[in-house]
Structures are given as C-alpha cells and as structure tokens.
C-alpha positions as CSV (number, residue, x, y, z in Angstrom):
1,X,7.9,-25.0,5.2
2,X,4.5,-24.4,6.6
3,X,2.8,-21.2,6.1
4,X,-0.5,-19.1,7.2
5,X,-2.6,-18.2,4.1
6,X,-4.6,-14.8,4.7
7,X,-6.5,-14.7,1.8
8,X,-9.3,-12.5,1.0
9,X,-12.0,-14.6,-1.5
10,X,-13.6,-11.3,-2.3
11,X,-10.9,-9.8,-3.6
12,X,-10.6,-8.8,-8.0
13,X,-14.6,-8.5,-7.3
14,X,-15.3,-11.7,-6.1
15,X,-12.7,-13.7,-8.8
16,X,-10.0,-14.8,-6.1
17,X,-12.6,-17.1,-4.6
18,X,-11.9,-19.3,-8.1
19,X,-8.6,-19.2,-8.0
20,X,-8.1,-21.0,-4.2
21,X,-7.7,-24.7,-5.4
22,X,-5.0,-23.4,-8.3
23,X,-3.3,-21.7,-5.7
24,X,-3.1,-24.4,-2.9
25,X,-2.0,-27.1,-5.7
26,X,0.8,-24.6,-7.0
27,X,1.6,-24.6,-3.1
28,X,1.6,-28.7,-3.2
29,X,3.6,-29.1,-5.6
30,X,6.2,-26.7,-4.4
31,X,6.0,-28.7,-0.9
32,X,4.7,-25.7,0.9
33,X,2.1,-26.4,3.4
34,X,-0.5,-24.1,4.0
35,X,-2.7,-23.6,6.8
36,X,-5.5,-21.1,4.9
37,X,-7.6,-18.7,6.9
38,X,-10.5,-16.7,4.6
39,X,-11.2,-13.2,4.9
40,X,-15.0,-12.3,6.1
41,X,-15.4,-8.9,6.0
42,X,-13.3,-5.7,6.0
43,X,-10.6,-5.6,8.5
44,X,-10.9,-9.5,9.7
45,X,-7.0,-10.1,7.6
46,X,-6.0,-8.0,11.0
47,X,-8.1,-10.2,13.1
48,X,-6.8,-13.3,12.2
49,X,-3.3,-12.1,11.5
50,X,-3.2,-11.0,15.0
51,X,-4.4,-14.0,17.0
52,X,-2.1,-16.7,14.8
53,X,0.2,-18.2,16.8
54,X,3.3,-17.1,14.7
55,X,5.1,-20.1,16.8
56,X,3.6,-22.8,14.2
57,X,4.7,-20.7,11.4
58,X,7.1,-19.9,9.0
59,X,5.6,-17.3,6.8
60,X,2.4,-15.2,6.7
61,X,1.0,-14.5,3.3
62,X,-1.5,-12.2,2.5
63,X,-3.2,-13.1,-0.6
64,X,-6.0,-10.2,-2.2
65,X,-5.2,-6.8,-3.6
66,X,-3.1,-4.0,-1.3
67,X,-6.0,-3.9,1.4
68,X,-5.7,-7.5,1.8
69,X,-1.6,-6.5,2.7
70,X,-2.3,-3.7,4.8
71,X,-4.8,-5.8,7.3
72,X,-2.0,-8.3,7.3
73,X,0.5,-6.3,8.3
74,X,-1.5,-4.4,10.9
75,X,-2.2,-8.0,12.1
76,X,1.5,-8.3,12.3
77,X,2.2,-5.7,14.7
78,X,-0.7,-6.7,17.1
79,X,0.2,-10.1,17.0
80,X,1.5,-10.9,20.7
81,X,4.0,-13.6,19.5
82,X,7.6,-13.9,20.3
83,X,8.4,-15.6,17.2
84,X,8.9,-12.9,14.2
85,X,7.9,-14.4,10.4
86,X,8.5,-13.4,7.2
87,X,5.9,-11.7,5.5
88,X,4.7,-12.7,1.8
89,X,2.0,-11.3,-0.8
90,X,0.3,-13.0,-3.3
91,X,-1.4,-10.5,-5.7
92,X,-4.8,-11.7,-6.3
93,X,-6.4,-8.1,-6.1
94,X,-7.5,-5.5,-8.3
95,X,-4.7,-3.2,-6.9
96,X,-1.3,-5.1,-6.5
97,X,0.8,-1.8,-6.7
98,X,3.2,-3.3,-3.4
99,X,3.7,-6.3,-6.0
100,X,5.4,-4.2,-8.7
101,X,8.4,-4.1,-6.4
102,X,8.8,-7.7,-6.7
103,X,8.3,-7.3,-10.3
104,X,5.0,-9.4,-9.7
105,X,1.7,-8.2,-11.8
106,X,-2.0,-9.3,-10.6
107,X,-1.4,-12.6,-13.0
108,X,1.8,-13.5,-11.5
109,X,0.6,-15.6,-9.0
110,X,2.5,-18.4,-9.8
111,X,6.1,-16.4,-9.8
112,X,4.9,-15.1,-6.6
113,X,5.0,-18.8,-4.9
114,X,8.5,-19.4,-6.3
115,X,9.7,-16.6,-4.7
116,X,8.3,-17.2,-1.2
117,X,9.2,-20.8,-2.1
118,X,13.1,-19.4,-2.3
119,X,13.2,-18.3,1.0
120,X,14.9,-15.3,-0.1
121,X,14.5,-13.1,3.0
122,X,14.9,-9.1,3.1
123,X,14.3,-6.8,5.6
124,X,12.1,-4.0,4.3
125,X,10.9,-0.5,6.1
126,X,7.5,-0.2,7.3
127,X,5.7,3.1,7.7
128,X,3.8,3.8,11.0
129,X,1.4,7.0,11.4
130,X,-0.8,7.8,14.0
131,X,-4.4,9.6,13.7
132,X,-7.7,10.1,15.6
133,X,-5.6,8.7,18.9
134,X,-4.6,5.1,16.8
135,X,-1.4,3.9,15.8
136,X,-1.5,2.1,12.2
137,X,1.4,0.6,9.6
138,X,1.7,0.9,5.7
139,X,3.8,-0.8,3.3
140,X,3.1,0.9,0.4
141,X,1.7,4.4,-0.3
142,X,-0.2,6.8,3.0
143,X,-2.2,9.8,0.6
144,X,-4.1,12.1,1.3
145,X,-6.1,15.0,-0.8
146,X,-7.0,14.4,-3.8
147,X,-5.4,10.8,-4.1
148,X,-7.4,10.2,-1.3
149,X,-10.5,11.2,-3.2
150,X,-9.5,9.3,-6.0
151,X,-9.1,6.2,-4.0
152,X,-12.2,6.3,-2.7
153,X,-13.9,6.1,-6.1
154,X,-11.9,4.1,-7.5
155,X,-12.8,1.7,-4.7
156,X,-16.4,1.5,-6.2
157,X,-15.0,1.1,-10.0
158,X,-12.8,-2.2,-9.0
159,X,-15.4,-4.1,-12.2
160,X,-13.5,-2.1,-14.3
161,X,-10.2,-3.4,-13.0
162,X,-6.6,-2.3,-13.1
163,X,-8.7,1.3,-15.0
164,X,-10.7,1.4,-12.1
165,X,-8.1,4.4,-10.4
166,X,-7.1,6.0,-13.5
167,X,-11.4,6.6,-14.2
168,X,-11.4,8.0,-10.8
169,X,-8.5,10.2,-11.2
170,X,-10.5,11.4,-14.1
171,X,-13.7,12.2,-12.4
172,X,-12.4,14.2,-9.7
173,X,-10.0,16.3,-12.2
174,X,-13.4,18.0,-12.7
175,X,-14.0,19.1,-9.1
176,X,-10.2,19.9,-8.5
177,X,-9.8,22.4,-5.4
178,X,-6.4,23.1,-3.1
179,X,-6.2,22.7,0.7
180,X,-4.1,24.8,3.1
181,X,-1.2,22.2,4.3
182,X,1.6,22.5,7.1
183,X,3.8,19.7,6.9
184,X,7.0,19.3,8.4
185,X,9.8,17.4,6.9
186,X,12.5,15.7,9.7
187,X,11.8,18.7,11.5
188,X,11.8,21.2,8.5
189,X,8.4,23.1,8.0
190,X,6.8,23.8,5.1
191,X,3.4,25.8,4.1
192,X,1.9,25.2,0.9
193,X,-1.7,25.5,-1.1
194,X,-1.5,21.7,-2.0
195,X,-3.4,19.4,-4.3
196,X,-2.4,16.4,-2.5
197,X,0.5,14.6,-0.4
198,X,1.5,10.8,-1.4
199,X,4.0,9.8,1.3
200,X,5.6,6.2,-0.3
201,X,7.4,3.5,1.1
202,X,7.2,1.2,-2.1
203,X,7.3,2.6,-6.1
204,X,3.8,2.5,-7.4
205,X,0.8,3.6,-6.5
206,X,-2.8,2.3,-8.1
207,X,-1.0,-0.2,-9.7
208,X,0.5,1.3,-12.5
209,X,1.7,4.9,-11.3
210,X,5.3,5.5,-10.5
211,X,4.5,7.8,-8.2
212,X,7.4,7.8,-6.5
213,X,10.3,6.4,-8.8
214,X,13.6,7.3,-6.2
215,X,11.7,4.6,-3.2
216,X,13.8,2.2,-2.1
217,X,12.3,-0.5,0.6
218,X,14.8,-0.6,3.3
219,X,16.8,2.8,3.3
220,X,14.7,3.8,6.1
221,X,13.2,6.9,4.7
222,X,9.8,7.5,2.9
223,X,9.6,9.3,-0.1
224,X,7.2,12.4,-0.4
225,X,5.1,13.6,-3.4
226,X,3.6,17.4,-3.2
227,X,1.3,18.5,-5.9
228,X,0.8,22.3,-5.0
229,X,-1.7,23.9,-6.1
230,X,-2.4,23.8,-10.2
231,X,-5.7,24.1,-12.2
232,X,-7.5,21.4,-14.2
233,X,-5.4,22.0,-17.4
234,X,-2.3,21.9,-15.5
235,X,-3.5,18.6,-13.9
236,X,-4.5,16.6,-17.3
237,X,-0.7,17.2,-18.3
238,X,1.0,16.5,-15.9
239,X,-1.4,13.3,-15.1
240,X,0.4,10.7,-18.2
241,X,3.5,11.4,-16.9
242,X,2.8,9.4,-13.6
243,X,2.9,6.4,-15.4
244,X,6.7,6.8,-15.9
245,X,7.7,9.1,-13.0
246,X,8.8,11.8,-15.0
247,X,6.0,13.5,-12.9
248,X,8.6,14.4,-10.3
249,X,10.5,17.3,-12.7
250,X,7.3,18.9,-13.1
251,X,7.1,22.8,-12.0
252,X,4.2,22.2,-9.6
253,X,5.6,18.8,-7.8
254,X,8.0,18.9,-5.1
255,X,9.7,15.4,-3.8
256,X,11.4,15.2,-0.6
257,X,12.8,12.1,1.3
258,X,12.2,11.5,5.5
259,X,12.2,9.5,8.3
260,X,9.5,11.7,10.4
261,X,6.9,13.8,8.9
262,X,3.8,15.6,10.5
263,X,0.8,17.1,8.8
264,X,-1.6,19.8,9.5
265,X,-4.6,20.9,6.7
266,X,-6.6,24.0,7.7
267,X,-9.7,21.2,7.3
268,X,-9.7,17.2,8.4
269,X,-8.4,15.5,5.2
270,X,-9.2,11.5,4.7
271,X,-6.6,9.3,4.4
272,X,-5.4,6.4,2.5
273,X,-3.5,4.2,4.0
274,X,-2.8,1.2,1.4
275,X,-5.6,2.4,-1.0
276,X,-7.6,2.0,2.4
277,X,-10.0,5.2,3.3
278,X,-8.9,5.5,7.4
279,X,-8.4,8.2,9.6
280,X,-7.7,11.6,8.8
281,X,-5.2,14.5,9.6
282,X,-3.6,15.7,11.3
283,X,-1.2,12.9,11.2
284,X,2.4,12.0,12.8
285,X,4.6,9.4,10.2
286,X,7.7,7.8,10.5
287,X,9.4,5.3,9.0
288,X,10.4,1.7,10.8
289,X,14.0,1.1,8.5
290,X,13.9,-3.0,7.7
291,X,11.8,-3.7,10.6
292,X,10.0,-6.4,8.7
293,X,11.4,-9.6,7.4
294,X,9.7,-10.3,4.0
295,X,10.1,-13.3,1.6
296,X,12.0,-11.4,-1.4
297,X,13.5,-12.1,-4.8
C-alpha cells in the first residue's frame, strides 16, 4: 500500500510538526508507504491534493484538524485524474469533529492508521454548495450565523484547544442578534427570524457538539439544524444540551433532513464550510450520496 500524506505541520498550533517522525514510523511498521507532502499556507492541502497523480496512489490522507480535510477534499474534486482513491484522515488538529464518526479523538492517531491500514473501504456523501459564482465540497458541517461567528473566534482561541469553540460560543452569546432567512427544503420554503443554520453531513460539530445526532454518512441526505430566533437566556440553556444532542427537542430548534437546499438572508451571511470562514449566502447545497470512497472502520 502506498499512500499520499497531506499533512498540515501547523496544525494543534504548531504541535503536529512534532509528531511527523512518530507518525511515519507507526506507518513503517504497518508496511504503509508514504509519500508526505507538507502544508505551507492556507489552502495549499487543495493545491497539492489537486496536482497528485492519483495513478501512483492508493490512498490520500489528510493529516491536521477539519481544515486540513476540507482542502483535501476540495483537492479531490479538482484533481484531473482518472484513477479515484480512497480518502483517509488522520486527526492531528485542534478540531477533529469529522473524526468522531470513526470513533477517532485528536490522540487517536495511532487507531487511525489501523484503520486506513484495514483497507476497510465505505462510500460516504459529500456535500457540494456553491457561493459568490464557486463551486466548493464539505464533509462535515456547512454553518452559517451565529456558528459562523463562533467559528471564526474560536479560530483565534485554538492555544486553548478542544475549549477553544465552546469560549467562542460564549463570547458571542453576549452580542446575540437574529437574521431574516429564506431557505428552501427539497423544494419546500421556509421563512424564519433565525439564530443560525448548521447544515451536517457527519455528527459533530467543534469537536464535541452533537449537533446533529440523526446524520448518517452515506444516506444521501444532509441533516439541518435551525435555531430561530431566542434571547441570551434562552440560548445559555439550551447551549449544554448540544453536547448530547438532546438540543434537537428544544422549542426553538427545528431539524429537517435533504438532498437540496437553498438559502437566502435579508443580509450576506459568512460561511463555514468545515470550521473554514468562506463565501457567504446566498447559497445552493446538495448532497453527493456515497460519492467518495473513504478508508472506514
């Protein structure tokens, strides 16, 4: 088995870089061979996803946090090769929320190269949405709103680790405000006065939210999150029981399941795309059932 190593030495603030020779002798000893290409800025996973010659391949695996994932598989996509290769993830991020649905924490590096090791191979959906005229793919969560917001700080708080999203939550609970939002639902339309939208393909979101606990990875429909509008008190209540997904019986959340989805806000919204801050709406969404093949457990 050979395989293309995307890995991102900046990821967990800097501490991946330490952990490349642990990870290419836990490789060696599996009789993996890796072929590593490092990360040298923001969006060069894409880059140097795109350009591999997939032919030479067996696997690509993206190892950093969910940004590291999300350049890979945009990579993926743009990647002129014939050949189609699994996919793999090594968490070595601060945010590793994909991970959770291989039961894979941001220590369980190790596990992680048994399984791609296995050659256990499942198809999984993709999501594709389309904003500003550009056409982009997500494995895990596409926000918007105030997880958007939240994101974004939380972005600038990765020293403080897997807490880093929570403390953002926190901060922006204080400057709480609705939007107006259209979105339409497989061709359904809805108006609402909404907090924020969390379309999911995979479970978690910011590591340890099950935000959306019904997701399933290759039933070809994304999962969506409404939080209408609520006020700060409401908020701080309802914000614990993310951690379990109980979240979704709450009076002010509304969960749907799609294949299509458009959005409209009466103002441009930003966007997070994989915990990424790109683009903003409105936005077109659909989902790609099991169009990727990815090393599974």
């Amino acid at each position: 088995m050979k395989l293309l190593l995307i890995f991102n030495p900046n990821a967990a603030n800097g501490r991946a870089k330490k952990m490349l020779p642990k990870l290419l002798k836990r490789f060696e000893e599996r009789e993996i061979e890796i072929e590593t290409q490092e990360t040298e800025a923001q969006g060069h996973g894409r880059t140097l996803t795109a350009q591999a010659d997939f032919n030479q391949f067996d696997g690509v695996i993206a190892a950093g946090g969910d940004g590291t994932l999300f350049e890979v598989i945009n990579g993926y996509y743009a990647n002129p090769s014939e050949k189609r290769i699994p996919v793999g993830v090594l968490p070595t991020g601060t945010g590793n929320a994909f991970s959770r649905d291989l039961d894979l924490k941001s220590s369980d590096w190790e596990k992680a190269i048994d399984i791609i090791k296995a050659n256990n191979i499942k198809k999984i959906d993709v999501g594709r949405f389309k904003s500003v005229g550009e056409t982009y793919y997500f494995l895990n969560i596409l926000g918007l709103g105030f997880v958007s917001d939240v994101s974004d700080t939380a972005k600038g708080l990765k020293i403080f680790g897997n807490t880093a999203y929570t403390l953002g939550v926190l901060y922006h609970i204080m400057f709480l405000h609705s939007h107006q939002l259209t979105i339409e639902i497989d061709g359904e339309k809805f108006e609402r006065e909404n907090i924020f939208v969390e379309i999911s393909n995979s479970r978690y979101t910011g590591t340890s939210f099950l935000m959306a606990p019904e997701a399933k990875m290759d039933d070809g429909l994304l999962d969506i999150t409404l939080l209408n509008k609520i006020n700060r008190r409401g908020l701080l209540k309802i914000f614990p029981t993310i951690f379990d997904g109980s979240h979704v019986h709450q009076e002010h959340v509304e969960v749907f399941k799609a294949k299509e989805i458009k959005i409209e806000t009466d103002i441009p919204k930003v966007l997070t795309p994989d915990g990424e801050v790109l683009g903003s709406t409105p936005i077109e969404v659909e989902c790609l059932k099991q169009d990727v093949p990815f090393f599974w457990l």
